[in-house]
Backbone bond lengths (Angstrom), bond angles and torsions (degrees), N, CA, C in turn:
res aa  C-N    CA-C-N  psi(-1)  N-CA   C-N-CA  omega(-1)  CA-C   N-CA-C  phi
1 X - - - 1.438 - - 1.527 108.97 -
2 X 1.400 121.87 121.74 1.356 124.73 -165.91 1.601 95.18 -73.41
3 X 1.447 127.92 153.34 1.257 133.01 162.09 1.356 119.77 -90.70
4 X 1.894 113.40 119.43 1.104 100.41 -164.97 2.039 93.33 -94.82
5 X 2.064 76.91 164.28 1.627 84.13 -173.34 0.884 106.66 -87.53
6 X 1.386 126.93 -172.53 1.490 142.29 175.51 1.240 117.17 -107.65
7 X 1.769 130.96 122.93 1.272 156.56 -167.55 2.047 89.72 -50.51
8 X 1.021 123.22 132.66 1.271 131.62 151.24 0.962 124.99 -91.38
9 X 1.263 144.41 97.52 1.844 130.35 -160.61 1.157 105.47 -141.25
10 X 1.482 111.69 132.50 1.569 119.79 178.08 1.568 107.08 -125.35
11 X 1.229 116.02 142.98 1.548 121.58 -136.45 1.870 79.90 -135.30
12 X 1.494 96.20 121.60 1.715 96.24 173.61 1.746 83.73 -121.90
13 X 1.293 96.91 159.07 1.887 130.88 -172.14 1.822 97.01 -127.05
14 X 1.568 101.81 107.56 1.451 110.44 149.06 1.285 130.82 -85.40
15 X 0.947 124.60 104.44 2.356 110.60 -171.12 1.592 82.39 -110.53
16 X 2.110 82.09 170.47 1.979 77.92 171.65 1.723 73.75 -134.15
17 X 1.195 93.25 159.54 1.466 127.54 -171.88 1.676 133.63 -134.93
18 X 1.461 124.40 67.09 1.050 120.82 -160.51 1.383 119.76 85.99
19 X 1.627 109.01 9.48 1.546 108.35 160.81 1.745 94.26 99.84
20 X 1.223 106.69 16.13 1.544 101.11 156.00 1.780 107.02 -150.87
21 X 1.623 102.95 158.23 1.302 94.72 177.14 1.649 137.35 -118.03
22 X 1.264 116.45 128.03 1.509 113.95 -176.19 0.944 131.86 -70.18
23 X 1.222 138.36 151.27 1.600 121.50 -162.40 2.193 92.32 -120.35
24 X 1.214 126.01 126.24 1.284 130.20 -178.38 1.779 110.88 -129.71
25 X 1.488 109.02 136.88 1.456 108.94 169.87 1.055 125.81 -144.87
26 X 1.555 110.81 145.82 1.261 124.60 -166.28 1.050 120.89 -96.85
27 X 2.019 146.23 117.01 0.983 154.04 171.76 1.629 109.82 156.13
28 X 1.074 133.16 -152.15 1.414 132.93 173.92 1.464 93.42 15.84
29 X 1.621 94.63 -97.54 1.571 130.57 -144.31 2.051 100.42 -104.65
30 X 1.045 114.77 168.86 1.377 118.28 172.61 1.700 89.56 -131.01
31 X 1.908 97.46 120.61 1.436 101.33 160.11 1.614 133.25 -99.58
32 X 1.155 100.32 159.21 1.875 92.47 -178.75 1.078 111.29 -139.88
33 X 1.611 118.58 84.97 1.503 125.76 -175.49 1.478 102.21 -103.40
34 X 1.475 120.50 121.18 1.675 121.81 131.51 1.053 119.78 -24.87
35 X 1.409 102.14 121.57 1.402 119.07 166.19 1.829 118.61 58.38
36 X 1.945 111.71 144.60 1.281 98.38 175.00 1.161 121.91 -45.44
37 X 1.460 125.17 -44.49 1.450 131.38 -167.11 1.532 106.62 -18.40
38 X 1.252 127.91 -85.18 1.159 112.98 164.23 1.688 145.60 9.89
39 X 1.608 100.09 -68.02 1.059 130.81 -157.85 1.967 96.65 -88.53
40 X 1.106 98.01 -20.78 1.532 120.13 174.54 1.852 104.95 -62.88
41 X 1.365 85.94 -67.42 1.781 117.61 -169.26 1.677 101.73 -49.36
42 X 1.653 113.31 -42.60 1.196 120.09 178.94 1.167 112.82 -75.90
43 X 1.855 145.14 -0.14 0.933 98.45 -160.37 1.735 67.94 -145.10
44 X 1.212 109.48 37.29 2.072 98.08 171.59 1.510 105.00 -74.87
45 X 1.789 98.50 172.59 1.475 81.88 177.60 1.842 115.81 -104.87
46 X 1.476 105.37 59.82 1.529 127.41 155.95 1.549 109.17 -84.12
47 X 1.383 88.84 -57.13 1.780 110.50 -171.66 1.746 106.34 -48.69
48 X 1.663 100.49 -47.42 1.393 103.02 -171.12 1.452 123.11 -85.92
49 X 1.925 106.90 1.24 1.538 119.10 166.05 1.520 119.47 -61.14
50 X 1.732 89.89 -41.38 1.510 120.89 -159.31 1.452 99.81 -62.37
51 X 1.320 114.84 -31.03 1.836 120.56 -152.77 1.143 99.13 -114.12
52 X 1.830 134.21 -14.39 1.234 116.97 123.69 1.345 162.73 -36.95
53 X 1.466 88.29 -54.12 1.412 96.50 170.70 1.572 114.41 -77.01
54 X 1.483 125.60 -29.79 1.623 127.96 166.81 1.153 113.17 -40.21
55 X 1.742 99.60 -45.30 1.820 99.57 -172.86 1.467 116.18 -76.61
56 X 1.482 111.08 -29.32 1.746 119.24 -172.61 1.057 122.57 -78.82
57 X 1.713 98.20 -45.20 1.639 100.18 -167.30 1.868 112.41 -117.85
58 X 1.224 103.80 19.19 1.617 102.51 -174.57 0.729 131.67 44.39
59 X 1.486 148.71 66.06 1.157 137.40 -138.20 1.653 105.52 -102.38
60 X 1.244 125.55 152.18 2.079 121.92 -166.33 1.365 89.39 -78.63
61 X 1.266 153.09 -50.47 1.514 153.00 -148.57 1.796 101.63 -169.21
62 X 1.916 87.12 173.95 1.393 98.41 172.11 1.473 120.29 -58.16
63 X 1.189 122.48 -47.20 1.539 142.76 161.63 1.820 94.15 -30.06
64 X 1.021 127.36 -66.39 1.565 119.82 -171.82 1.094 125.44 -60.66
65 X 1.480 113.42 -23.95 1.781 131.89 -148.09 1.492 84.27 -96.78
66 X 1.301 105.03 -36.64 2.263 115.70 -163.78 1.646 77.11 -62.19
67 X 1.418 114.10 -62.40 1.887 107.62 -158.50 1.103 99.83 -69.33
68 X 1.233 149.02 -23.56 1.486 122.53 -160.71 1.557 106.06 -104.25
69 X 1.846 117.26 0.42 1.039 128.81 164.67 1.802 123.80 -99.17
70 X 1.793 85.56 12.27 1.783 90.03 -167.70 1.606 126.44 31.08
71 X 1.936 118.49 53.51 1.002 141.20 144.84 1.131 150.80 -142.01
72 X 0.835 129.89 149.63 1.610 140.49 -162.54 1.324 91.38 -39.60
73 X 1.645 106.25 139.10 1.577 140.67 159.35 1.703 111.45 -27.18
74 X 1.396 104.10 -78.68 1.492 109.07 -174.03 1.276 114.04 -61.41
75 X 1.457 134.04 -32.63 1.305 126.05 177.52 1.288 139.47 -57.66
76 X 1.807 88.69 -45.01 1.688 112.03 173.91 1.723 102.99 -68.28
77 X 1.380 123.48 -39.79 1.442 113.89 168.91 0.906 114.43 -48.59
78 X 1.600 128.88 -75.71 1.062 145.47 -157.22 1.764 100.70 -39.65
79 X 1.431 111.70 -48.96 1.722 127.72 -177.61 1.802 90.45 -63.70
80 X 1.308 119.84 -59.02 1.518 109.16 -170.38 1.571 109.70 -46.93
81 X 1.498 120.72 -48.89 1.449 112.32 -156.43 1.464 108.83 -83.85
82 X 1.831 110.37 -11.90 1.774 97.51 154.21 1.746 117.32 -75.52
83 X 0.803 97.91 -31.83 1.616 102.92 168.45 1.724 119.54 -44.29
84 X 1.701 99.40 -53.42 1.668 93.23 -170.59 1.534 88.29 -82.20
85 X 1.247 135.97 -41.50 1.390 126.46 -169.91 1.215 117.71 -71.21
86 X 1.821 141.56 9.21 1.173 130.53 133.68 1.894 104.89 -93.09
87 X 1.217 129.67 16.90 1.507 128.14 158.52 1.884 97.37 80.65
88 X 1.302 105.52 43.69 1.591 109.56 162.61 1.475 117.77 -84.07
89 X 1.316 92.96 -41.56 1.903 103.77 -174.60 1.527 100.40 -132.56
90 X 0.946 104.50 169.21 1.911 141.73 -176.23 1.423 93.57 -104.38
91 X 1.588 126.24 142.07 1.643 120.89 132.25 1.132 139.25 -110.59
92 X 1.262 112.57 109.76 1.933 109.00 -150.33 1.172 109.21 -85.12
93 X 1.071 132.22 115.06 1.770 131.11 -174.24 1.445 97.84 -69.99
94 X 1.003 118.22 163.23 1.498 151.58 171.69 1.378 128.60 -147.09
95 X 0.974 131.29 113.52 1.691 143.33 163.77 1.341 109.62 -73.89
96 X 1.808 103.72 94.95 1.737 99.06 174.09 1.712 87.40 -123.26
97 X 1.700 114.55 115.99 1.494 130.87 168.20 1.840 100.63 78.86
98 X 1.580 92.34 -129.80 1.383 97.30 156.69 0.958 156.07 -67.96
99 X 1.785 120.37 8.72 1.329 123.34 -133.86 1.642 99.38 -158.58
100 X 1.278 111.18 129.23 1.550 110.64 155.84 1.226 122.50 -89.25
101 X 1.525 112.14 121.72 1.180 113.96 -179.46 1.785 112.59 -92.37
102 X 1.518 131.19 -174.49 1.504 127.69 158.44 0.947 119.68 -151.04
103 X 1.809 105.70 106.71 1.948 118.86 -162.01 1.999 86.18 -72.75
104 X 1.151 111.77 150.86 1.637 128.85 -175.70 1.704 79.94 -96.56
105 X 1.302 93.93 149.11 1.888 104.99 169.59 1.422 102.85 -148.48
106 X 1.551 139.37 130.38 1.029 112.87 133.33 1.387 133.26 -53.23
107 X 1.338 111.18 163.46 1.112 122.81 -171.39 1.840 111.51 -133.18
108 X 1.268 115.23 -18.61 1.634 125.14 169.30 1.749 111.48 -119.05
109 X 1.367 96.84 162.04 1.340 91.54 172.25 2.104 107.03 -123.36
110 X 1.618 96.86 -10.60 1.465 84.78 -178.54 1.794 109.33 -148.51
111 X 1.289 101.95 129.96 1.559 104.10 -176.80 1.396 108.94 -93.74
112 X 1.271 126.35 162.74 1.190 151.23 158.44 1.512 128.53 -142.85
113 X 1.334 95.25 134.12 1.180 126.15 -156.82 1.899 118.54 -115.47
114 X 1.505 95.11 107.92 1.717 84.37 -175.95 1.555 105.37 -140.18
115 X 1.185 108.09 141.57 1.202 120.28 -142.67 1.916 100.96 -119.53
116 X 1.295 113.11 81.31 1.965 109.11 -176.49 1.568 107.79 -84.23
117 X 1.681 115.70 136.69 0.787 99.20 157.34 1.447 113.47 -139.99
């Protein structure tokens, strides 16, 4: 009998408030971003290359994820640390020699999205 897994789901809350809207989420962490923009930024389809290839090809660090996405270092970070900071991925440090490295992991498999106004 195969063991089934368990749904990972992280649940973000848009409200609007005085004619603008906040973006809030529930699990881990509670976020509080101004404005969709954000919520925009998180969900282009860069963001959703990135969380492909995390899931497909495992990548050892950010350094790997940049090459196997044929882009620059700082960018693909810059995209990872909105990622873990709405609670998409984990960054697992590793000690290989001198150096800490940080394998990207997801950590959910399904968002939801609700939007009050």
């Amino acid at each position: 009998m195969a063991k089934k897994e368990k749904t990972k789901t992280r649940e973000i809350t848009i409200t609007e408030t005085k004619g603008a809207f906040s973006i809030f989420g529930k699990g881990k962490k509670d976020y509080d971003f101004s404005g969709v923009l954000a919520l925009r930024q998180l969900l282009s389809n860069e963001k959703a290359r990135i969380l492909y290839v995390i899931k497909t090809e495992k990548p050892r660090s950010i350094y790997d994820l940049a090459k196997k996405l044929g882009r620059g270092f700082k960018s693909v970070n810059d995209d990872i640390k909105l990622l873990e900071r709405f609670g998409f991925i984990d960054l697992i440090a590793e000690k290989t020699k001198n150096r800490k490295r940080y394998r990207p992991e997801i950590v959910i498999d399904t968002v939801i999205i609700n939007l009050k106004i």
